[in-house]
C-alpha positions in Angstrom: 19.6 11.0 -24.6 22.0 7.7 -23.5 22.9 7.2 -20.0 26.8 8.9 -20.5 25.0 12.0 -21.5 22.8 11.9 -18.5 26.2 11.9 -16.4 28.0 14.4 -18.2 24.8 16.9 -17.5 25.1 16.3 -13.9 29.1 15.7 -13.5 28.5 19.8 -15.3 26.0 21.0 -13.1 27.6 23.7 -11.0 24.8 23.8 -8.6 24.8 20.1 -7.6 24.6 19.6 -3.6 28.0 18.6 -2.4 27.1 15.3 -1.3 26.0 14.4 -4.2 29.0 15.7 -6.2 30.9 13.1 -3.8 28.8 10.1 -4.8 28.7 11.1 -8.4 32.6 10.6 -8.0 32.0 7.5 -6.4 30.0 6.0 -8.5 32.3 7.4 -11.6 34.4 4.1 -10.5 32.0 1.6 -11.4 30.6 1.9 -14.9 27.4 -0.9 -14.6 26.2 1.4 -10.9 26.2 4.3 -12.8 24.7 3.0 -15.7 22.0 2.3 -13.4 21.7 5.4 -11.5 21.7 6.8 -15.1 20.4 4.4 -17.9 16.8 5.8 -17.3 14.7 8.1 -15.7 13.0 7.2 -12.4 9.3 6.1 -13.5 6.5 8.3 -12.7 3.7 5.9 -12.6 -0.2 5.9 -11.9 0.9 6.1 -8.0 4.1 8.8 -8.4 7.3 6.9 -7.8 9.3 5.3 -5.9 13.4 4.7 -6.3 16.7 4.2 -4.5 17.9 7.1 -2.8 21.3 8.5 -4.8 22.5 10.5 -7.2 20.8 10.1 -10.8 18.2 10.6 -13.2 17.2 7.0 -12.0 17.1 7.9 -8.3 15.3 9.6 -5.5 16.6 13.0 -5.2 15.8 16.7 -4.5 16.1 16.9 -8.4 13.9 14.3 -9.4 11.8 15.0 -6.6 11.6 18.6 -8.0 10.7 17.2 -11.8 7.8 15.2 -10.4 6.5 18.3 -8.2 7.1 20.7 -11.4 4.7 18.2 -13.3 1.8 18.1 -10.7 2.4 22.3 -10.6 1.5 22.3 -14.5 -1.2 20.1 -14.2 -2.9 21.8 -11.6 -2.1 25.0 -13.5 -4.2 23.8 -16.3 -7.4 23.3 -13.8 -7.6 26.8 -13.1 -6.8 29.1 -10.7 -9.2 27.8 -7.7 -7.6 24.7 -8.5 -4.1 26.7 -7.6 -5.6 28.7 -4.4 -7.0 25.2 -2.8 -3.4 24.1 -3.0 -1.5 20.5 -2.4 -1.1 18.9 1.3 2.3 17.1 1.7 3.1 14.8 4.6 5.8 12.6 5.1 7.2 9.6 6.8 10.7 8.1 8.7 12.9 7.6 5.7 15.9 9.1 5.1 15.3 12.6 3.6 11.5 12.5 3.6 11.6 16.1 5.5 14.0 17.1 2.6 11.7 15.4 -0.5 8.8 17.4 1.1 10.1 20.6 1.8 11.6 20.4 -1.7 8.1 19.5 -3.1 6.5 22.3 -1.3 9.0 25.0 -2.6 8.6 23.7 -6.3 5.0 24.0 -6.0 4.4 27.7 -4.1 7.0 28.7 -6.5 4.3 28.1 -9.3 1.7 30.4 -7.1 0.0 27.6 -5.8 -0.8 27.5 -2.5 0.9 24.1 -0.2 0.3 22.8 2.9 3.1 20.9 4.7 2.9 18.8 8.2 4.9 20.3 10.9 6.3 16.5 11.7 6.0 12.9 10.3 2.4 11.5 9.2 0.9 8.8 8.0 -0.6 8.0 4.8 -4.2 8.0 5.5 -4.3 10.9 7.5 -2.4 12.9 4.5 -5.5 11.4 2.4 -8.1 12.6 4.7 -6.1 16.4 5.4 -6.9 16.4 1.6 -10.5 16.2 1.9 -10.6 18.2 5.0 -9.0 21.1 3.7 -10.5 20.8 0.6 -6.9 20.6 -1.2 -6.6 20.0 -5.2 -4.2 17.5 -4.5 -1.7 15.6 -2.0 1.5 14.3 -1.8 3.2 11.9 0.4 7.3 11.3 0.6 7.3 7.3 1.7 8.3 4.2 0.1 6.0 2.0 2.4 7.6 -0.8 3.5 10.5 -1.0 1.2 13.8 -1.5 2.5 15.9 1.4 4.1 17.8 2.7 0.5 14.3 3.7 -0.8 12.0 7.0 -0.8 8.8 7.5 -2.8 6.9 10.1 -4.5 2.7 9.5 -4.3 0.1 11.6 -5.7 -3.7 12.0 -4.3 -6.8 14.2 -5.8 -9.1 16.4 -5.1 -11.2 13.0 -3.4 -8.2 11.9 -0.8 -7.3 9.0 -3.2 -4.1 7.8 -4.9 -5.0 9.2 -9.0 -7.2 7.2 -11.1 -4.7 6.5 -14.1 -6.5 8.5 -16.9 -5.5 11.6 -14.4 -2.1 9.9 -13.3 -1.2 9.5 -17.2 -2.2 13.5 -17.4 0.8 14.3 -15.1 2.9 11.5 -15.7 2.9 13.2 -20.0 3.6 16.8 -17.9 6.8 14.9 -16.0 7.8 13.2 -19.5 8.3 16.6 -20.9 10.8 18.1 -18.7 14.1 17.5 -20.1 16.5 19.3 -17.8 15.2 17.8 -14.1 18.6 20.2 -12.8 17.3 23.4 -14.0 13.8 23.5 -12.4 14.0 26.9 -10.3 12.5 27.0 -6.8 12.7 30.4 -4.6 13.8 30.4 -1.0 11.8 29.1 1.2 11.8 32.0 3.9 10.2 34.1 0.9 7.2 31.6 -0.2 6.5 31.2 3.6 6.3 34.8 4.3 3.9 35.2 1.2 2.1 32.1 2.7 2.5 30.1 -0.2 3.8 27.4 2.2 1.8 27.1 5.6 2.3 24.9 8.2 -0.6 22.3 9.6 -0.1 20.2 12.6 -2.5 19.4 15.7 -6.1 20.8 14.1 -5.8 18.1 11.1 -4.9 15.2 13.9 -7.9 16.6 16.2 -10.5 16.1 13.1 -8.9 12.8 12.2 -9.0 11.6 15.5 -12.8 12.5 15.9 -13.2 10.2 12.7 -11.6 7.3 13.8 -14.2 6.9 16.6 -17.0 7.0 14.3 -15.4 3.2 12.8 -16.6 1.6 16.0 -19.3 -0.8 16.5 -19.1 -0.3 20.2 -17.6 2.9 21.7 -18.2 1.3 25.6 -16.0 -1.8 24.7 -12.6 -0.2 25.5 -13.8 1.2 29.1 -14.6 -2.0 30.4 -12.3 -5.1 28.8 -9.0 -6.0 30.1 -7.3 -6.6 26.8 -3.9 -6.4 26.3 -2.3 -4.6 23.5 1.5 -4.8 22.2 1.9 -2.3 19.5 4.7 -1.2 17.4 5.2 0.9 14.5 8.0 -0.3 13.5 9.9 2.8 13.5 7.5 4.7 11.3 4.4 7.4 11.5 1.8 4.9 13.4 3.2 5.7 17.1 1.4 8.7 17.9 -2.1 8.3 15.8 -2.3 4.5 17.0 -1.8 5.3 20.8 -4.5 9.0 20.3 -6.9 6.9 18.6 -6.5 3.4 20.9 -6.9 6.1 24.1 -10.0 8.3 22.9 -11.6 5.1 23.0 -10.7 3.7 26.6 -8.3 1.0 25.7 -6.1 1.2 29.1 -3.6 -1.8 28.3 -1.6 -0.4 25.4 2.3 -1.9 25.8 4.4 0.2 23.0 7.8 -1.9 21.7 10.0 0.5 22.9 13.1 -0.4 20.7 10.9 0.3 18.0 8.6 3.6 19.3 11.0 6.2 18.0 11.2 7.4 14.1 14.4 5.5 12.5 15.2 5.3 8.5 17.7 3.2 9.2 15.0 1.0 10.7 17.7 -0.7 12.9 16.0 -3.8 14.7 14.4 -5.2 11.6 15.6 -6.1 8.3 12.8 -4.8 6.5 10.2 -2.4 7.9 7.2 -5.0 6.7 4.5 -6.8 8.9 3.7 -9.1 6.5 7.0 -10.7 7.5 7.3 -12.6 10.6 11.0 -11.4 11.4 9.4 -7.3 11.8 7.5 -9.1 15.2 10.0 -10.6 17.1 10.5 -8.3 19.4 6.7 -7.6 19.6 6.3 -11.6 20.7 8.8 -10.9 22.9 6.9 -7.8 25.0 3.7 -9.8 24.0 5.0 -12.6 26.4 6.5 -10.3 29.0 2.9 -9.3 29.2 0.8 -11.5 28.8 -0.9 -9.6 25.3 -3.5 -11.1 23.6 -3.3 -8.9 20.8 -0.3 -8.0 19.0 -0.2 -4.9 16.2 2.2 -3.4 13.8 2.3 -0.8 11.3 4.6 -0.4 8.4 6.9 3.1 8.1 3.9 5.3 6.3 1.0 3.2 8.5 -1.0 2.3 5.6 -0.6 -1.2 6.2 -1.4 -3.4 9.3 -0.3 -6.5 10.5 -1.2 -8.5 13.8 -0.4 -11.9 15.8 -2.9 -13.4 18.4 -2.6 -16.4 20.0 -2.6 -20.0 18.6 -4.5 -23.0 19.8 -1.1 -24.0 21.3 -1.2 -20.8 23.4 1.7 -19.4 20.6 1.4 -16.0 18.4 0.7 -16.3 15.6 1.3 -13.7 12.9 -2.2 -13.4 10.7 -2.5 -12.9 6.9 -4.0 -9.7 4.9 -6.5 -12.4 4.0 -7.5 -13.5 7.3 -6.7 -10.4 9.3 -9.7 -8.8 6.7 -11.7 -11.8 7.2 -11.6 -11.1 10.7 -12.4 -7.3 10.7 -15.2 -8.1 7.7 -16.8 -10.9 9.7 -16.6 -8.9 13.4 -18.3 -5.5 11.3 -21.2 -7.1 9.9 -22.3 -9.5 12.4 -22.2 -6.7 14.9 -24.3 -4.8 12.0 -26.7 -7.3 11.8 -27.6 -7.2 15.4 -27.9 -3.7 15.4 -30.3 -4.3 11.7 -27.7 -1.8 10.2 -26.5 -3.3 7.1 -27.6 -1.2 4.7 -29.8 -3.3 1.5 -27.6 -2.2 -1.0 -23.9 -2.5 1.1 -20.7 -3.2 -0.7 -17.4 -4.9 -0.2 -14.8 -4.2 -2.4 -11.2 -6.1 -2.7 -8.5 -6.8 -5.5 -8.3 -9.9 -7.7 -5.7 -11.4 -5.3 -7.6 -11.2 -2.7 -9.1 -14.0 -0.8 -12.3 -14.9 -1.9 -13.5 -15.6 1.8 -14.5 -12.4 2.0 -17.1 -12.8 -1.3 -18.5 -15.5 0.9 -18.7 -14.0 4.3 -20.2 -10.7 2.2 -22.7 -13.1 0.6 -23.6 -14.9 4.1 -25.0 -11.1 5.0 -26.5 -10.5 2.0 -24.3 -8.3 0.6 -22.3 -7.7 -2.9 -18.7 -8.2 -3.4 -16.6 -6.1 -6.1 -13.3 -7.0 -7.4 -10.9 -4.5 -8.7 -7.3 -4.3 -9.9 -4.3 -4.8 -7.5 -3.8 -1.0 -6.0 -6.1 0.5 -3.3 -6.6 3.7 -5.5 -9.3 1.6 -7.6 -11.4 1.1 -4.2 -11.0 4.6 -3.7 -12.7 4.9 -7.2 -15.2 2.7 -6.5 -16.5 4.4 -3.6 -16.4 7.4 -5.1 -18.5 6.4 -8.3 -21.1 4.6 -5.5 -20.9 8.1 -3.5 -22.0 9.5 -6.6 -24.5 7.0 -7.9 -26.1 5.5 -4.8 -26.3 2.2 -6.7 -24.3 0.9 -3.4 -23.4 1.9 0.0 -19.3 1.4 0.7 -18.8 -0.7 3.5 -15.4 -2.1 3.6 -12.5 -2.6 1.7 -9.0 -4.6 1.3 -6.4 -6.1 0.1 -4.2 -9.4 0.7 -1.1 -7.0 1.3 -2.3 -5.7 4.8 -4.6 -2.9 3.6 -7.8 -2.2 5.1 -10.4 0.8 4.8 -13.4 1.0 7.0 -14.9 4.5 7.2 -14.0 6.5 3.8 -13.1 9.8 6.1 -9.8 8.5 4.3 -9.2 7.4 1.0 -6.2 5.0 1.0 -5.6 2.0 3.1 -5.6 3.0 6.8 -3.9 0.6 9.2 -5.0 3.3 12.2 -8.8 2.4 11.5 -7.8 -1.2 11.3 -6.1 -1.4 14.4 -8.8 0.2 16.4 -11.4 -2.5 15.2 -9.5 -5.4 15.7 -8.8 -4.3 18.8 -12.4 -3.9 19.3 -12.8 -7.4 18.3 -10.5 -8.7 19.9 -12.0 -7.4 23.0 -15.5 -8.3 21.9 -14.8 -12.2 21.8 -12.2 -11.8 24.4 -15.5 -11.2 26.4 -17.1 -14.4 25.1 -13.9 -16.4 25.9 -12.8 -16.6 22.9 -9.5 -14.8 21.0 -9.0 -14.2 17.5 -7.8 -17.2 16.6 -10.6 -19.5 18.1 -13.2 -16.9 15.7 -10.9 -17.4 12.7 -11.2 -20.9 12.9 -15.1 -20.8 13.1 -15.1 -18.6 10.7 -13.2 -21.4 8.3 -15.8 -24.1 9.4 -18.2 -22.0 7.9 -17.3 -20.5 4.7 -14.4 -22.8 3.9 -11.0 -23.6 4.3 -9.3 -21.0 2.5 -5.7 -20.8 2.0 -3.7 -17.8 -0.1 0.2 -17.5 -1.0 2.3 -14.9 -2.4 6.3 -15.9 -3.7 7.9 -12.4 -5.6 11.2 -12.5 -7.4 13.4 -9.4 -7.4 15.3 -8.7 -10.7 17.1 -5.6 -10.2 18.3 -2.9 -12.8 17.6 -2.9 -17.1 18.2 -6.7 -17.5 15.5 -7.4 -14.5 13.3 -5.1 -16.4 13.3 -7.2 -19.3 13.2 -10.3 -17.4 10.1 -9.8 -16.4 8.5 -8.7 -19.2 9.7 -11.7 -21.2 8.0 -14.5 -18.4 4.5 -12.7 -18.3 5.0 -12.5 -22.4 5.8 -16.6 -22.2 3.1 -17.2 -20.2 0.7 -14.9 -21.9 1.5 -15.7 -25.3 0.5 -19.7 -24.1 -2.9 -21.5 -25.1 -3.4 -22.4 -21.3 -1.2 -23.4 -18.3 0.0 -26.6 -16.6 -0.3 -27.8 -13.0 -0.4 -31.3 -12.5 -3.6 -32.5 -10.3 -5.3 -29.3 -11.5 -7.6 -28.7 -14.4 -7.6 -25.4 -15.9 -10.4 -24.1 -16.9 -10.4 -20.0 -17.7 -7.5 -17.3 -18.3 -8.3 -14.1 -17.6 -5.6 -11.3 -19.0 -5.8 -7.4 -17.9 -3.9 -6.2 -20.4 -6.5 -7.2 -23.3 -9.5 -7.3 -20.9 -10.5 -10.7 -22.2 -11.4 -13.5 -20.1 -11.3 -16.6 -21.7 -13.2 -19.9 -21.0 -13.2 -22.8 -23.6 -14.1 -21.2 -26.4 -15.6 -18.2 -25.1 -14.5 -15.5 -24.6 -15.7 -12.0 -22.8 -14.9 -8.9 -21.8 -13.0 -7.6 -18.3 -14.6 -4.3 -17.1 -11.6 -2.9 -15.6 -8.9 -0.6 -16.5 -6.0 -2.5 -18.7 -2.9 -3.8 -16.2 -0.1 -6.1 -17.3 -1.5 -9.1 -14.9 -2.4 -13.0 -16.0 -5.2 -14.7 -13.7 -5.8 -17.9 -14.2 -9.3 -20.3 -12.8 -8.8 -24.2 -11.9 -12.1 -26.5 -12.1 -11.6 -26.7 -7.9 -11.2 -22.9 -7.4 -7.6 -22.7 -7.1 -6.4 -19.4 -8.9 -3.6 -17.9 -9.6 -2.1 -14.5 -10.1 1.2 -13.0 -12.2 1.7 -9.5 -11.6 4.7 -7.2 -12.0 5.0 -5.4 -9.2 3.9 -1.3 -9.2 6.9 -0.1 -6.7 9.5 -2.4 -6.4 11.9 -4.6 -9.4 9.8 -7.5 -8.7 6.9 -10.1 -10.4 4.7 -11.3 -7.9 3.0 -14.3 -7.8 -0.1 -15.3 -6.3 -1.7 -18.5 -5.0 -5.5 -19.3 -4.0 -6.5 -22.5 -3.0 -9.5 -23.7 -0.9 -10.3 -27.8 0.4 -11.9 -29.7 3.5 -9.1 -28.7 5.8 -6.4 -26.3 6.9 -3.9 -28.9 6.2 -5.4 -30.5 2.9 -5.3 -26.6 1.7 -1.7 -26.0 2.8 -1.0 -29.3 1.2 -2.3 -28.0 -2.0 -1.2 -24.5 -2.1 2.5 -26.1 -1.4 2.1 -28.2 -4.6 0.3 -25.4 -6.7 3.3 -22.9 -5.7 6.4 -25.8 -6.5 4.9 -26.3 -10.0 4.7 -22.9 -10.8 7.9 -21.8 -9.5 9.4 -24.7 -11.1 8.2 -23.3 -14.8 9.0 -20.0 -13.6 12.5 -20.8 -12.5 13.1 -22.4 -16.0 12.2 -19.3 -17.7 14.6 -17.4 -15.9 17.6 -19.8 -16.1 16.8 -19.2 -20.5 17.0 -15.8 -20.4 20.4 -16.1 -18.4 21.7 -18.1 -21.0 20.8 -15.9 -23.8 
């Protein structure tokens, strides 16, 4: 079916929703917006999906919203009906129509007899993971886009473990979405009716009691927050993080916790920050600005869903400075397991598990304690495999896990990234050496003395709509389809390509044990690395930089050169296909 098709089924539709009737007239006006609120339908991928918010086949909307839900109903059909009577739990987050996607899901799903759980207010995304273990659901869903801007929603799916699917399950449901053709005629009854036959129950204060009780278990020191004087800013940016940040900071003692108050209160519009992200410096201005006001030493933000973390301490030159995924995990990882050692807790056969673009300080702070490191694919549902298959196996005991892009997992209670766990042990750190004299910074830097001066970079470029698509497609192609790459100073010495689970050094060549992903990795004789990757949730490719040398400014010096040369090829690329 072409794109004018797609629009003349919904400019039809009797029963569309006035406001979107209005925009589908808007939008009549301009042929190349509806062509891309039309030209496709919005992707159901191995983590659900995530879209604009409009009118469209290609949008976030109750309809697609409905589709998706509709899928998940037949696949847990197919299980079975216990799989049906231990239901789905759906939370949400801040963004626009979140309540709206949920409720929606929940109605789709108790209209197919299956029992659905639904949070009486906004959550975040690791609690949702660990209501689905503690309730013993089927499955989960959460309404957020993360930290996309404010015109996005999102659609994620978790299983019966608390994590994001494992794609030979995601591609199950994403074949039962494909086959709805009519996303305007899925029926849902009222939702008065599927209440009152309990199909849809309410859970609220019980789920954060539990979770609560959990997050203590992640310290290394319950008696540390009684006694220190350290002061916290915090803000969650307008998102879910306010209130299980604050309970979880305050069942353990912490006394100095300053909130951002322009930021406390839930807001899709997200109205003092361009984008909702504390991986960008912009999203803690006015967190530096309380931070100074009171003197913090420790300052802590968390994206709209609270799945992501990011913090700023203070600088050598008594400044804040806003810390990396990389070295913000270095920190947390390095605090852990030396306060492990003293206690002679580290279990013989502990694991740390990150992605391939991923600082590989961790591998070496890991190795300096004895212990294993694991890489897996970009996407924090593969450390939730992992764990699971060690929880199954024994072979190793999960210990901590991460990624570059602000995600952090200590105690497995949860399944996804938790940036509430990770704010409570940094804190805890930060108090720890705060006791020693020391902040966060001074430990970072001894912790580069040590292992190495390690230095990672990320550039992205967004290409929006069909032509973006192919864009993309066509530089990862070029790239792939070359004998080796080019960056001057730099010998390279092994490709490895995720799609074809081939690594290839010299001559030889051997096989990737991981699942196949469309992502290019490729090894320099002095460890530099670097990563292409399309991104999973938003129109962009993703590039990432490793580099490592004798000091921070030799590395920074080196990653700038790596990144110019690549961007230079890349930019190239691009500036061909807009010719042709």
């Amino acid at each position: 079916m072409d794109w004018k098709s797609n629009v003349d089924r919904w400019n039809t539709y009797s029963q569309l929703t006035s406001e979107m009737k209005e925009e589908l007239i808007q939008l009549n006006d301009n042929e190349n917006h509806l062509e891309d609120a039309f030209y496709k339908d919005l992707e159901f991928g191995t983590g659900g999906m995530r879209g604009e918010i409009g009118v469209g086949t290609n949008r976030m909307n109750i309809y697609t919203v409905r589709k998706a839900s509709y899928g998940l109903a037949k696949y847990i059909i197919e299980k079975g009906q216990e799989a049906k009577a231990r239901g789905v739990v759906i939370a949400y987050d801040s963004r626009h129509m979140s309540p709206e996607f949920a409720l929606e899901a929940a109605k789709t799903l108790a209209s197919n007899d299956i029992q659905t759980y639904i949070f009486d207010e906004l959550k975040p995304t690791p609690e949702l993971s660990f209501a689905v273990r503690y309730l013993h659901a089927y499955a989960g869903i959460v309404i957020t886009a993360s930290h996309n801007p404010k015109e996005y929603n999102g659609f994620k799916v978790y299983g019966p473990d608390g994590a994001q699917l494992i794609p030979e399950d995601a591609d199950t449901v994403i074949a039962k979405v494909n086959q709805i053709e009519n996303e305007l005629l899925i029926e849902v009854e009222e939702e008065a009716l599927l209440r009152e036959r309990e199909l849809i129950v309410t859970i609220g204060a019980s789920i954060d009691r539990a979770y609560v009780q959990k997050l203590q278990t992640i310290s290394e020191d319950r008696s540390i927050g009684e006694k220190t004087d350290l002061s916290i800013v915090f803000s969650p940016l307008h998102g879910t993080g306010n209130k299980p940040v604050r309970e979880g900071l305050a069942s353990l003692n912490y006394k100095h916790v300053h909130i951002v108050e322009e930021q406390e209160k839930p807001d899709g519009d997200f109205p003092t920050v361009d984008s909702p992200n504390p991986e960008e410096r912009s999203a803690f201005t006015l967190a530096i600005k309380k931070g100074k006001e009171v003197n913090a030493d420790l300052l802590i933000a968390t994206d709209p869903d609270a799945d992501r973390l990011g913090i700023a301490v203070k600088n050598d030159k008594n400044e804040y400075e806003l810390l990396t995924g990389n070295q913000t995990g270095a920190l947390i990882l390095y605090y852990m397991l030396a306060q492990k050692k003293d206690k002679d807790s580290i279990p013989s056969n502990g694991i740390v598990l990150k992605t391939i673009v991923t600082s590989e300080l961790g591998r070496e702070i890991a190795a300096s304690f004895g212990l294993t490191t694991k890489d897996v694919l970009t996407g924090f549902k593969f450390i939730a495999e992992k764990i699971k298959e060690y929880e199954t196996t024994g072979e190793y005991k999960f210990l901590f896990g991460y990624e570059e892009s602000y995600g952090y997992l200590i105690g497995d209670f949860a399944r996804d990234k938790d940036a509430v766990q990770a704010a409570l042990l940094i804190a805890e750190a930060a108090a720890f050496y705060k006791e020693k004299g020391q902040t966060l910074y001074d430990v970072l830097m001894m912790i580069y003395e040590k292992y190495g001066y390690f230095r990672e970079g990320l550039k992205s470029i967004t290409l929006k709509g069909k032509a973006g698509t192919e864009t993309i497609a066509n530089i990862l192609s070029t790239f792939r389809n070359a004998s080796s790459i080019d960056i001057e100073g730099l010998s390279h010495i092994a490709t490895e390509d995720y799609l074809t689970s081939i690594r290839t050094e010299s001559d030889h060549r051997s096989d990737i044990h991981l699942p196949k992903s469309n992502v290019l990795k490729y090894f320099f004789a002095d460890g530099t690395w670097i990563c292409l990757r399309p991104s999973g949730t938003e129109p962009k490719i993703k590039f990432y930089f490793g580099v490592k040398s004798e000091s921070l400014s030799l590395s920074q010096e080196k990653l700038d050169h790596v990144q110019v040369e690549l961007m230079k090829k890349v930019d190239q690329l691009i500036q061909e296909e807009l010719k042709n």
